[in-house]
N, C-alpha and C positions, 0 to 999 in steps of 0.2 A: 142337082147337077154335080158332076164328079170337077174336082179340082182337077186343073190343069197339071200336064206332064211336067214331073221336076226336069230344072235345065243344070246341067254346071258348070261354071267356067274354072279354068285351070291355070295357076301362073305361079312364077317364083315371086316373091316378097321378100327385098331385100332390106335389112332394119336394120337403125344404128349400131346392133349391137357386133354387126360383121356377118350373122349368120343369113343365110338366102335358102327361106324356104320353101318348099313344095308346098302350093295351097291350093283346096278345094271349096268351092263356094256353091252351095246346092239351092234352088228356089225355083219358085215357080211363076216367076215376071213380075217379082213384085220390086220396084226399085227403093223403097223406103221401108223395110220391114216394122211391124211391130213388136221384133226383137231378133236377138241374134244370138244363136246356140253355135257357141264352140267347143269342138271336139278334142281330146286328147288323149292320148291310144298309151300303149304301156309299153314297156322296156320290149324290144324286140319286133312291136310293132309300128302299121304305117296307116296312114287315112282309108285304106279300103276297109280294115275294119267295122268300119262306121258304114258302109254300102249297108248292108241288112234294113239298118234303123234309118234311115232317109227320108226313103219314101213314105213308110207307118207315119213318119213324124211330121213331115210335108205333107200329108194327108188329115191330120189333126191340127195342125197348124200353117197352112199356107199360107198366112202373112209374115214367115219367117224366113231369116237366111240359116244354112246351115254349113260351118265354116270348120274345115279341119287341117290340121296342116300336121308334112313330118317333120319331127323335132329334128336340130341339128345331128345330122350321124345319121337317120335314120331314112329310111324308104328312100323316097328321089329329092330329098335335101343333104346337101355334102357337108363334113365337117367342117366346124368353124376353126380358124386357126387363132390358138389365145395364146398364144407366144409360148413363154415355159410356164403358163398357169394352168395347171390340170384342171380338166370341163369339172364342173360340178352344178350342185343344184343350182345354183345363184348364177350362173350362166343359165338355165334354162326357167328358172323366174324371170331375169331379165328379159329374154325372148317371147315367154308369153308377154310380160308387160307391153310391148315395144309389139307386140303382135297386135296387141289388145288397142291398143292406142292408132298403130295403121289402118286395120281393117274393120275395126267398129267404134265409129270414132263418138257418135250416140244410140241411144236408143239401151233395154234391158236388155241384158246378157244371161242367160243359160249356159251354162261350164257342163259338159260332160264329157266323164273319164272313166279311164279304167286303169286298174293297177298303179304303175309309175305316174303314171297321168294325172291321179289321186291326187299324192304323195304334192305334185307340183302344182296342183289346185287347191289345196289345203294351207300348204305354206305360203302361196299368194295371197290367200282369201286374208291370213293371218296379220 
């Protein structure tokens, strides 16, 4: 029997840290996954990048949610205002943390990235 059509829902996610993100949540009715893969796109990118891999991955794994969002500044999430502190990584560790923390509050986590996305899933892991 073929897995059911992925659905996703769409909304901003506003997190302590000030920034309000663009998020996408991809699944296929499952409301308690057996884990949650978040996506993280690289410098100049936005969450469609991750359209390709979705479905392959909802299809191998449909008790999963698949959750990406655009970092501050980027795609349809608007920069964050940090007064006169230039953005850096530590702003956007903070944001996954604080993403991480909202939106998958249990359950295993799967991190995939690309490029800058790397870079800010490496220094978190650490």
């Amino acid at each position: 029997m073929p897995s059911p059509e992925p659905q996703v829902s769409v909304k901003v996610v506003e997190l302590p840290t000030g920034s309000k993100l663009h998020t996408e949540r991809w699944h296929t009715r499952v409301a308690n996954p057996a884990r949650t893969i978040v996506c993280l796109h690289g410098l100049g990118g936005t969450t469609n990048m991750y359209y390709p891999i979705t479905r392959p991955l909802l299809s191998l794994l449909p008790d999963s949610h698949i959750l990406s969002y655009d970092r501050a500044g980027s795609g349809l999430s608007p920069p964050t205002d940090y007064g006169n502190v230039p953005f850096s990584m530590a702003h956007m560790l903070a944001d996954l943390e604080a993403f991480i923390a909202a939106e998958v509050p249990t359950g295993p986590i799967i991190l995939v990235s690309h490029s800058m996305g790397t870079m800010i899933v490496s220094r978190w892991l650490l």
